[in-house]
Backbone as CSV, one residue per row, in Angstrom:
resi,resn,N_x,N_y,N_z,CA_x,CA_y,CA_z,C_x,C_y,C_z
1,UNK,72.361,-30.911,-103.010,73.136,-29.702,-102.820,72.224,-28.527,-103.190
2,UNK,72.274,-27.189,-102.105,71.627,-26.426,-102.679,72.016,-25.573,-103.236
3,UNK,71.369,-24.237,-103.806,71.975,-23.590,-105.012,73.076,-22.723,-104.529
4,UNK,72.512,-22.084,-102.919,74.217,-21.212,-102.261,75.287,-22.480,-102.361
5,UNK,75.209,-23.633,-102.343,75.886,-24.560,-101.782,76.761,-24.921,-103.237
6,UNK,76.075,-24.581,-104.710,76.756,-24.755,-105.385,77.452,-23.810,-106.036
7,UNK,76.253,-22.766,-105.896,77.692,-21.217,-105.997,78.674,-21.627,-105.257
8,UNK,78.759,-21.699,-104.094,80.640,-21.692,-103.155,81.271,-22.224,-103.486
9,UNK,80.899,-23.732,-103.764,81.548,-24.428,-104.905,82.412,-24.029,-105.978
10,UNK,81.515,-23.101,-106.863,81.705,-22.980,-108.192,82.897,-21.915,-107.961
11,UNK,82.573,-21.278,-106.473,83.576,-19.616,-106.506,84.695,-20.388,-105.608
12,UNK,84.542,-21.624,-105.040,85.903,-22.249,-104.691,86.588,-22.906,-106.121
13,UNK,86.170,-23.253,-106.707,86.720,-23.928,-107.791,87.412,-22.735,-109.111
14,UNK,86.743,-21.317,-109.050,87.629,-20.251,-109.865,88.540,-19.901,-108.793
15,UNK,88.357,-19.965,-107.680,89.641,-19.919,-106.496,90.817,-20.792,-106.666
16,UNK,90.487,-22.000,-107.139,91.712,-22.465,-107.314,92.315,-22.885,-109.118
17,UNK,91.712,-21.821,-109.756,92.454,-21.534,-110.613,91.382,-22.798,-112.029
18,UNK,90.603,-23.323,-111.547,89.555,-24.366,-112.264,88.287,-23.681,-112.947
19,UNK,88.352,-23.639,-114.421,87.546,-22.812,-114.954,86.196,-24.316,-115.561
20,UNK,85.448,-23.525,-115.251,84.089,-24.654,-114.602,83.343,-24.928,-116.446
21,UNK,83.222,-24.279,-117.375,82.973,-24.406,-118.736,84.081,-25.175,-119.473
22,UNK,85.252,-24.744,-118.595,86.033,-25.481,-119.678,86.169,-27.015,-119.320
23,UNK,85.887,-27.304,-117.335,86.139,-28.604,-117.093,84.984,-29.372,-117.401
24,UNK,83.859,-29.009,-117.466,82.773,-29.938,-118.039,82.550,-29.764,-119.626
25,UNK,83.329,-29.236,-120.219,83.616,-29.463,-121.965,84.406,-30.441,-121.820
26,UNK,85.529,-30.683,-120.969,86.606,-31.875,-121.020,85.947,-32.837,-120.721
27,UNK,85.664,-33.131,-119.548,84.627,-34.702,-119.170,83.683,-34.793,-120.367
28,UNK,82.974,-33.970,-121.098,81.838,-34.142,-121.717,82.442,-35.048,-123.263
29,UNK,83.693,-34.471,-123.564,84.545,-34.555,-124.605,85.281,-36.171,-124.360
30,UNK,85.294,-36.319,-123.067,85.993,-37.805,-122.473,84.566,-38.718,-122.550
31,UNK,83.881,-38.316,-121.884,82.927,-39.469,-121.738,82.225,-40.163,-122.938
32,UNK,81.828,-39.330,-124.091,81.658,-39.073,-125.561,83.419,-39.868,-125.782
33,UNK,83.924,-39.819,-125.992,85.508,-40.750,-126.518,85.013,-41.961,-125.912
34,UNK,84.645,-42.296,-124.651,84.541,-43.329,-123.991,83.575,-44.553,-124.293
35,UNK,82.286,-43.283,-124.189,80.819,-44.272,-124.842,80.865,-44.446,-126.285
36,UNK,81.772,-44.092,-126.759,81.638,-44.572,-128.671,82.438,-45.126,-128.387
37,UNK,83.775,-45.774,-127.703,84.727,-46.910,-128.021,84.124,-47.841,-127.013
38,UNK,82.998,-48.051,-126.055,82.360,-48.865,-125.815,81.423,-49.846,-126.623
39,UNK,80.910,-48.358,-127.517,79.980,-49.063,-128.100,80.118,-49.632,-129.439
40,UNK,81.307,-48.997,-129.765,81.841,-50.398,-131.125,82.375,-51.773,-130.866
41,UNK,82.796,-51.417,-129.291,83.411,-53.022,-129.232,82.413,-53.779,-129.035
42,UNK,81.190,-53.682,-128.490,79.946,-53.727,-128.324,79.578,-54.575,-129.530
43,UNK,79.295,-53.346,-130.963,78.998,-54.107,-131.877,79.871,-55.132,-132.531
44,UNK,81.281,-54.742,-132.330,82.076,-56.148,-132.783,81.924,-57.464,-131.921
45,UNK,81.345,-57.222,-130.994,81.263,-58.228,-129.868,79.893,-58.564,-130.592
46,UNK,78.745,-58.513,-130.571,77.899,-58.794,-131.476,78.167,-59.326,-132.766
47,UNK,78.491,-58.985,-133.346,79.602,-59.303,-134.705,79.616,-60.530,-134.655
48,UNK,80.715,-60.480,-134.047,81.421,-61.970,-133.730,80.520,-63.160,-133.012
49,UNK,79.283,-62.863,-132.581,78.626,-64.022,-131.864,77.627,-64.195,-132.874
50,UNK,77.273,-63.571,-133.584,76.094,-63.724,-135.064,77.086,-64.527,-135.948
51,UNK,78.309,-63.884,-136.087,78.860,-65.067,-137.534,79.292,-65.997,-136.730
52,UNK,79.222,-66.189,-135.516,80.020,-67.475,-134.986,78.535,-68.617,-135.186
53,UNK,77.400,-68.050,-134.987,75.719,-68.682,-134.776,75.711,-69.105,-136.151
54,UNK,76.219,-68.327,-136.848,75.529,-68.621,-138.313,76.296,-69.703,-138.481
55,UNK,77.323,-69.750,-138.075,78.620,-71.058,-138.558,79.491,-70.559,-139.645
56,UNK,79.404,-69.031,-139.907,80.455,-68.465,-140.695,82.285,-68.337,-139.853
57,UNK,82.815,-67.870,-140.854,84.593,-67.661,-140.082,84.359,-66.406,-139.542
58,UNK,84.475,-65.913,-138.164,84.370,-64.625,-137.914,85.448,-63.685,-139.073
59,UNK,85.191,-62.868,-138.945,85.899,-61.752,-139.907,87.089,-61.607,-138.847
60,UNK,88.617,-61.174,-139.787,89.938,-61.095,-139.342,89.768,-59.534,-138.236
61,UNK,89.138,-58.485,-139.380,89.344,-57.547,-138.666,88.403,-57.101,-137.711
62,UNK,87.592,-57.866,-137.581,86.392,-57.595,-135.859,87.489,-58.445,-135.152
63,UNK,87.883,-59.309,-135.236,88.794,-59.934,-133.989,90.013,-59.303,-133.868
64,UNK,90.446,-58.660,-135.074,91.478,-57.449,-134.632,91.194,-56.363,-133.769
65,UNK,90.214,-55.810,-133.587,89.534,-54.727,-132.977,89.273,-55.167,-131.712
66,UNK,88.716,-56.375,-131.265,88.784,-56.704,-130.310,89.634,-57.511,-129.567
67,UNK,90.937,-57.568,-129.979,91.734,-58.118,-129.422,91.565,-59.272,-128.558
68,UNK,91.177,-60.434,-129.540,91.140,-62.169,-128.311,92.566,-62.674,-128.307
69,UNK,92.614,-62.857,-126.687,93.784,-63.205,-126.677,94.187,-64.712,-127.864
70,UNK,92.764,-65.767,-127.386,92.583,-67.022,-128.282,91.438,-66.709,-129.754
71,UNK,92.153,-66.226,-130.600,91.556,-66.100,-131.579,91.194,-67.343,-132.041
72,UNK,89.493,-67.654,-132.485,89.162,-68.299,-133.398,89.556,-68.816,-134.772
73,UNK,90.350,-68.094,-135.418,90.650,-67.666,-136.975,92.059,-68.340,-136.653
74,UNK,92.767,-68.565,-135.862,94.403,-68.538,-136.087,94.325,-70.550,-135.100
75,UNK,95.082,-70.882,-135.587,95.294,-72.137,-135.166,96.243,-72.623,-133.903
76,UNK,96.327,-73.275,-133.091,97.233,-72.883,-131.768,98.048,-73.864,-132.109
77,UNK,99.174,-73.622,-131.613,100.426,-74.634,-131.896,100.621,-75.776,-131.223
């Protein structure tokens, strides 16, 4: 896209009432919410495959966080 191409843009988008600082503070503010609750489940997911290697009991509350449907820790009926 070129740069007239993104001015028109930008002056269609205060045309329809879309203020362009405030909508890329929101995505920026979402995506940041997004990539940090990726990346803890991430490390609980890690977590849980190191104490499972070691032959420890995974911890209650990493498998709380990650919600297994078949938890390790709980016994099936």
């Amino acid at each position: 896209m070129g740069h007239a191409a993104a001015r028109r843009l930008l002056g269609q988008l205060r045309w329809c009432g879309i203020d362009h600082r405030e909508l890329t503070t929101r995505l920026e503010a979402e995506a940041l919410k997004d990539l940090d609750e990726s990346w803890h489940r991430l490390l609980d997911t890690l977590t849980l495959a190191l104490e499972t290697a070691a032959g420890a009991r995974p911890d209650a509350r990493t498998l709380d966080r990650l919600d297994f449907p078949d938890r390790p820790d709980q016994e099936t009926p």
